[in-house]
C-alpha positions as CSV (number, residue, x, y, z in Angstrom):
1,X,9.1,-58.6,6.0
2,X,9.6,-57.2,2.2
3,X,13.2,-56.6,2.8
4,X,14.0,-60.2,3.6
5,X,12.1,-61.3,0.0
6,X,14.3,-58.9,-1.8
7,X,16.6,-60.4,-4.5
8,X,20.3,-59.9,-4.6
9,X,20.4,-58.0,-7.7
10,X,17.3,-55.6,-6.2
11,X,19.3,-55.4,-3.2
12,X,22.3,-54.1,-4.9
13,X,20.3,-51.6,-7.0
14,X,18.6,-50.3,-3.8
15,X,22.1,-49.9,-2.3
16,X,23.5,-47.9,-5.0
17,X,20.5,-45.7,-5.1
18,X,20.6,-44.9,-1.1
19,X,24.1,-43.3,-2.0
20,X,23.2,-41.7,-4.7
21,X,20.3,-40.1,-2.7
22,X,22.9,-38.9,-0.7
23,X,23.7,-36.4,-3.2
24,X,20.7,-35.0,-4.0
25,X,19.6,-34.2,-0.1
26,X,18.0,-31.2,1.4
27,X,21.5,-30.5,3.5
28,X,19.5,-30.0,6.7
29,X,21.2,-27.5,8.9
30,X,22.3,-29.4,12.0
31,X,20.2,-29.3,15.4
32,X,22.9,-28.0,18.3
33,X,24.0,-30.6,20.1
34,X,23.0,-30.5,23.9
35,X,26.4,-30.4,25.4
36,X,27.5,-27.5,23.0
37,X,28.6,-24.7,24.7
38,X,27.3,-21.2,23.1
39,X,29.9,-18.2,22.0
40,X,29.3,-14.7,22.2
41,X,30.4,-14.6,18.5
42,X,27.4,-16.9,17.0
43,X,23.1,-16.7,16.8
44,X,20.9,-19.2,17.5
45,X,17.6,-19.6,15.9
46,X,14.7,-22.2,17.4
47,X,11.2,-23.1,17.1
48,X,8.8,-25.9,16.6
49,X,9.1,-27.3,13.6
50,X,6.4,-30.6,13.1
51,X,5.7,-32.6,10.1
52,X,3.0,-35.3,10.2
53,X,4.4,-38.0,8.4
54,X,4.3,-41.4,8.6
55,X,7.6,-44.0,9.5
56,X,9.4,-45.6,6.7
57,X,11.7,-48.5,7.9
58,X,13.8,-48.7,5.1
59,X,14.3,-44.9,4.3
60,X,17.8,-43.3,5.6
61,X,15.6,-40.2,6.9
62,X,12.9,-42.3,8.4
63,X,9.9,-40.1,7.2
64,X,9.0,-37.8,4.7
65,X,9.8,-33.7,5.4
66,X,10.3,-30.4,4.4
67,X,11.9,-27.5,5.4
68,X,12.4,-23.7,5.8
69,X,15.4,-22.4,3.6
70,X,17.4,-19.0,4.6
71,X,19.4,-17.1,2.8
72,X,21.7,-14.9,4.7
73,X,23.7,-11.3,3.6
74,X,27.3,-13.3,4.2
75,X,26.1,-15.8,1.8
76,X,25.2,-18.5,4.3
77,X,22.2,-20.3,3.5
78,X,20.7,-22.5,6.4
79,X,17.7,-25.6,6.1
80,X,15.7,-25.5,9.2
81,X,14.0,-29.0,9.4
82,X,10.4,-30.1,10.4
83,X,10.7,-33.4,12.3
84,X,8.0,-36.0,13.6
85,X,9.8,-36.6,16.8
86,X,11.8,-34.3,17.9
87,X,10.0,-31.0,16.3
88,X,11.8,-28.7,19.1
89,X,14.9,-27.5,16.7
90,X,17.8,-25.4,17.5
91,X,20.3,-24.6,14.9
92,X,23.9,-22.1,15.0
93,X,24.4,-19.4,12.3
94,X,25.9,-16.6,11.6
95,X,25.8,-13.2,12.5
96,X,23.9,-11.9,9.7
97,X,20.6,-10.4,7.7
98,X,18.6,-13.4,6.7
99,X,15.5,-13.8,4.9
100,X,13.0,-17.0,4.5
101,X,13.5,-17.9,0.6
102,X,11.9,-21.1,-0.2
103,X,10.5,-24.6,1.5
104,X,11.8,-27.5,0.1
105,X,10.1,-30.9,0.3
106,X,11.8,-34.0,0.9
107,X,11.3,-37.9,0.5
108,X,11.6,-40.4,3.3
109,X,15.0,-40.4,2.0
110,X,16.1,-36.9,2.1
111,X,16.2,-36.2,-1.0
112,X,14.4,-32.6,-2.6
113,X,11.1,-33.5,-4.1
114,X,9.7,-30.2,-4.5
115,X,10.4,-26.5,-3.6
116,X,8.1,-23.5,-3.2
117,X,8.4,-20.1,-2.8
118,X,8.5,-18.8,0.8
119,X,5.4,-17.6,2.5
120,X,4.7,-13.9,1.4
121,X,5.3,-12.5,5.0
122,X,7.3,-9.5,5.9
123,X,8.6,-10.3,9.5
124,X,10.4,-13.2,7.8
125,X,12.2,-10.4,5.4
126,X,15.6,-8.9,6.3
127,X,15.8,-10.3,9.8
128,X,18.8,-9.3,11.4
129,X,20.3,-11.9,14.0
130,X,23.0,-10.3,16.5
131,X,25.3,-12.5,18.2
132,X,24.9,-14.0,21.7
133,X,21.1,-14.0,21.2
134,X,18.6,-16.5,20.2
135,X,15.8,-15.9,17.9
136,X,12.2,-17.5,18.1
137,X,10.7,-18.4,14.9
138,X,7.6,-20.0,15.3
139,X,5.7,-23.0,15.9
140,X,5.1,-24.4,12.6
141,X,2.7,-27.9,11.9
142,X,2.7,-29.5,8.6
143,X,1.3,-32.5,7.3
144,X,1.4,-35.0,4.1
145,X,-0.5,-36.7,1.8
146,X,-0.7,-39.4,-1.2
147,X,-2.6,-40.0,-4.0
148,X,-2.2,-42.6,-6.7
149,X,-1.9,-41.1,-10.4
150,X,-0.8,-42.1,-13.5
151,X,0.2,-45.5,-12.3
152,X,2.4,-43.8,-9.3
153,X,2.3,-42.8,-5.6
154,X,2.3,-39.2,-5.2
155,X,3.5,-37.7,-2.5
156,X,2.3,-33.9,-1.3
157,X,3.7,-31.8,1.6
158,X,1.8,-28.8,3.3
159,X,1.9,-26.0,5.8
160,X,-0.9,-26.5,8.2
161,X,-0.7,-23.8,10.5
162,X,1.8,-21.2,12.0
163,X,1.6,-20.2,15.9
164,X,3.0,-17.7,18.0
165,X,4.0,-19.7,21.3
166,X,6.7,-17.9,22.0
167,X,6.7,-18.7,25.9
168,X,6.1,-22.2,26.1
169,X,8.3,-22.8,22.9
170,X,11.2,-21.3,24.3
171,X,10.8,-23.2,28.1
172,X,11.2,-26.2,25.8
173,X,13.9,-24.8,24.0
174,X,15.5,-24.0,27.2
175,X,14.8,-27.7,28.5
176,X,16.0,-29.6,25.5
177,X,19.1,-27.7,24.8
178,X,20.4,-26.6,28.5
179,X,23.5,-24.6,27.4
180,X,21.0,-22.2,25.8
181,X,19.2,-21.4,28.6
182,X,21.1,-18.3,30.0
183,X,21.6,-16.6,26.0
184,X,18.8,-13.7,25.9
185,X,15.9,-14.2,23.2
186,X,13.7,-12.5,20.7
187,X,10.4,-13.4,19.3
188,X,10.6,-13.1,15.6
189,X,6.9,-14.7,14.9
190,X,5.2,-11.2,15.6
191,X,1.6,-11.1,14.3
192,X,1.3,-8.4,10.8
193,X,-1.1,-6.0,12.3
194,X,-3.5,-3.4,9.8
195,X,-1.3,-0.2,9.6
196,X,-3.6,2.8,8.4
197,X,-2.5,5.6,6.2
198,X,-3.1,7.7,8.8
199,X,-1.1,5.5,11.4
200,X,2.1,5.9,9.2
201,X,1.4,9.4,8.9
202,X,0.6,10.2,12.4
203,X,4.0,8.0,12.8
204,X,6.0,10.2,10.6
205,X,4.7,13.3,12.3
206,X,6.1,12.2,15.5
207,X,9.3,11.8,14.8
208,X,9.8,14.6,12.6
209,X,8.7,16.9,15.5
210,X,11.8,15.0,17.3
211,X,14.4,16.2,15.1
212,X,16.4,18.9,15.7
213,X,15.5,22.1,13.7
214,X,19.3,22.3,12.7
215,X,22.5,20.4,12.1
216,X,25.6,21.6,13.1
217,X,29.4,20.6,10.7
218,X,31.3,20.1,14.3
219,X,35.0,18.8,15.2
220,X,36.6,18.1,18.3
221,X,39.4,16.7,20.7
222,X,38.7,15.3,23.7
223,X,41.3,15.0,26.6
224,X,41.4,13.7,30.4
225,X,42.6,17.3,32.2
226,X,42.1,20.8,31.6
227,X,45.8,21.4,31.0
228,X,46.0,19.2,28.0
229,X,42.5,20.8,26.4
230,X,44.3,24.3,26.9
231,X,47.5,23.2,25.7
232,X,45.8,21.6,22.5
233,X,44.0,24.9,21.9
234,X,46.9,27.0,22.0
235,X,49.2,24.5,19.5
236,X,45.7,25.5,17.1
237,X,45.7,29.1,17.9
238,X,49.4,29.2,17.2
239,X,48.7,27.8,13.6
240,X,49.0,24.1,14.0
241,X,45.9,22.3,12.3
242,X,43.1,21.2,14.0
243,X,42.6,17.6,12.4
244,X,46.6,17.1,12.9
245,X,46.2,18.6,16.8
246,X,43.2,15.7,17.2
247,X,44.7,13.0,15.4
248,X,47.9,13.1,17.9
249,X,46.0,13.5,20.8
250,X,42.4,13.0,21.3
251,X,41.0,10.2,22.9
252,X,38.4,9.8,21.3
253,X,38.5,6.8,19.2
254,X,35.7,6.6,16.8
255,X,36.6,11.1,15.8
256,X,40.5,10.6,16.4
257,X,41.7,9.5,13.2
258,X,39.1,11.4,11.5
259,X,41.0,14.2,12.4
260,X,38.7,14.8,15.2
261,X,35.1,15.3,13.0
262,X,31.7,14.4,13.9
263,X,30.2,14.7,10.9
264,X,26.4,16.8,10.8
265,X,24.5,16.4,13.8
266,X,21.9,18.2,15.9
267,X,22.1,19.7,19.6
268,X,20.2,16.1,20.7
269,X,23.0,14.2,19.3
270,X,25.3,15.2,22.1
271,X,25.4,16.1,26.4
272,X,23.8,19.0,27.4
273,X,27.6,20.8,27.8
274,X,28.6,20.0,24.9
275,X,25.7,21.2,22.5
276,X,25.9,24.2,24.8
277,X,29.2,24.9,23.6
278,X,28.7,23.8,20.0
279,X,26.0,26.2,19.3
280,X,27.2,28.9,20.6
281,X,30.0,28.9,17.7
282,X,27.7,28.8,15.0
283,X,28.0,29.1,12.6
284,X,31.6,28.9,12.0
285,X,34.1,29.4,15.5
286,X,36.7,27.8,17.6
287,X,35.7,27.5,21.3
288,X,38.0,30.0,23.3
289,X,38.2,27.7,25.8
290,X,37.8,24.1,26.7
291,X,34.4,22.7,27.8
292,X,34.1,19.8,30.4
293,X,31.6,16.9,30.3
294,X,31.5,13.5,31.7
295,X,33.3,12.5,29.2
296,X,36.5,14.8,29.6
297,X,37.8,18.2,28.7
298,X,36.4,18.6,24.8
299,X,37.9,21.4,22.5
300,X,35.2,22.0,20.0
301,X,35.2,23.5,16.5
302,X,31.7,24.2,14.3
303,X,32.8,24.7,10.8
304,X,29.4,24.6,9.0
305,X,25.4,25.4,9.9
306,X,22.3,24.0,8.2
307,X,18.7,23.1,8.3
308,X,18.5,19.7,9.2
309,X,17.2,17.7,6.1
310,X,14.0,15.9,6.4
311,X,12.8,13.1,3.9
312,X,9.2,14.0,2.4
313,X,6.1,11.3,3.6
314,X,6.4,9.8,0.4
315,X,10.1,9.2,0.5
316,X,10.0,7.1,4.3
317,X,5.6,5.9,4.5
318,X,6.7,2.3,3.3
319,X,9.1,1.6,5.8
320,X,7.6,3.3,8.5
321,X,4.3,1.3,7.9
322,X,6.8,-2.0,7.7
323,X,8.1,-1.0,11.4
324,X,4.8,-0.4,12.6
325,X,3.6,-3.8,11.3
326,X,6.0,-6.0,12.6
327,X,7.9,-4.8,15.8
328,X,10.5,-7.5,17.9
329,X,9.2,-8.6,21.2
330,X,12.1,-9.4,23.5
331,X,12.0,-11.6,26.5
């Protein structure tokens, strides 16, 4: 009814600011569309996102909003809305480490009102999404409110509560976006649980006692038969280099064009057979003969021997009581 009373020249003012607004949005990351079909190479993230907000007719966005901004390692950054309809949201990013920066507050219109810093939370810190998985991030409600001051409407925007409804949630998920429904998910909403001191230290204690007393400098080549280990040993024996030897032949990609080396590593790094073999050259030898494991026919070479180097409490306590706080539930 007060559109149709509007004047030409207020209509024409109203136009021009609608596109302007246009400018000055939030840049809402996109829901998935239903008939998208999901890639290995991409991460999904979902969640309830609800705003209670009243309709607005005339407003492009139809209601006020706000939402959740991320801020990924590959310099993406995504907006995850809150909507008063359709609050079940599932957006496509990146493969990345993302972490919850700000919320930013929109008009009816979509335009940023307001931002504020992100809640102080670490679970929504550094979280790594993986491709070809689909992370849970909560069931979030907010609400709005006005207030007349200073001769002017003012409008507010607040988080009302945060919920971990991770089943439900993701049935719904699963129901509005149906080419989602086989990708594997994760619960990212984990509740932050008291650590104690002696939690993290009790932690640390358990796995230092898991680490291997000593680290071993070791090398090798691995072949399919016997014959080609042998012959590879002898070309060594006979003065040929061992990194030359293991870059021609070896199979094994990841050592190969290292020249064959494995870097430090202790006995429970590797197959029985092989840490067998590899400690019994320490601390510097050439195996005299080839050594078989599942993997193939393995000529080995230690060329150093060391205590294995174990960070002090002090140096590891904050991120082993960051772990313990917040571990991934997967579903």
């Amino acid at each position: 009814m007060f559109a149709g009373h509007l004047s030409d020249g207020i209509r024409r003012f109203v136009g021009v600011f609608l596109l302007l607004s246009l400018c000055a949005c939030a840049n809402y990351t996109p829901r998935v569309s239903t008939t998208e079909v999901p890639t290995a190479e991409d991460a999904y993230l979902y969640g309830r996102f609800h705003i209670d907000a009243p309709k607005n007719w005339l407003a492009i966005d139809g209601h006020s909003s706000m939402g959740f901004s991320l801020q990924c390692s590959n310099q993406q950054k995504y907006v995850l809305r809150f909507d008063r309809d359709k609050p079940v949201l599932a957006i496509k990013v990146k493969p990345a480490s993302c972490s919850l920066t700000e919320i930013v507050y929109t008009n009816p219109d979509g335009d940023v009102q307001a931002r504020k810093p992100a809640p102080a939370r670490n679970g929504f810190k550094g979280m790594r999404f993986e491709p070809g998985r689909a992370y849970y991030m909560g069931d979030f409600d907010a609400g709005t409110s006005s207030s007349f001051r200073g001769g002017m409407i003012h409008f507010e925007w607040f988080l009302k509560s945060t919920k971990n409804n991770y089943g439900p949630t993701t049935q719904d998920m699963r129901a509005d976006y149906p080419n989602l429904a086989g990708i594997p998910t994760e619960n990212r909403l984990v509740p932050e649980v008291e650590v104690t001191p002696a939690q993290v230290r009790a932690e640390y204690d358990r796995i230092v006692a898991q680490i291997d007393a000593k680290e071993y400098k070791v090398r090798h080549i691995l072949v399919e038969k016997q014959t080609e280990a042998q012959a590879a040993l002898k070309r060594i024996k006979d003065g040929e280099s061992f990194e030359f030897v293991a870059r021609e032949v070896s199979r094994d990609p990841g050592s190969s064009k290292e020249g064959g080396d494995l870097g430090w590593n202790g006995p429970g790094n590797f197959v029985p057979r092989f840490s067998q073999g590899m400690i019994s050259l320490a601390p510097r030898g050439l195996s005299p003969e080839p050594v078989k494991t599942e993997f193939g026919w393995h000529v080995i070479e230690v060329t150093g021997e060391r205590v294995t180097p174990v960070p002090s409490f002090d140096e590891v306590k904050g991120k082993i009581a960051e772990r313990l706080r917040t571990k991934p539930i997967t579903h």
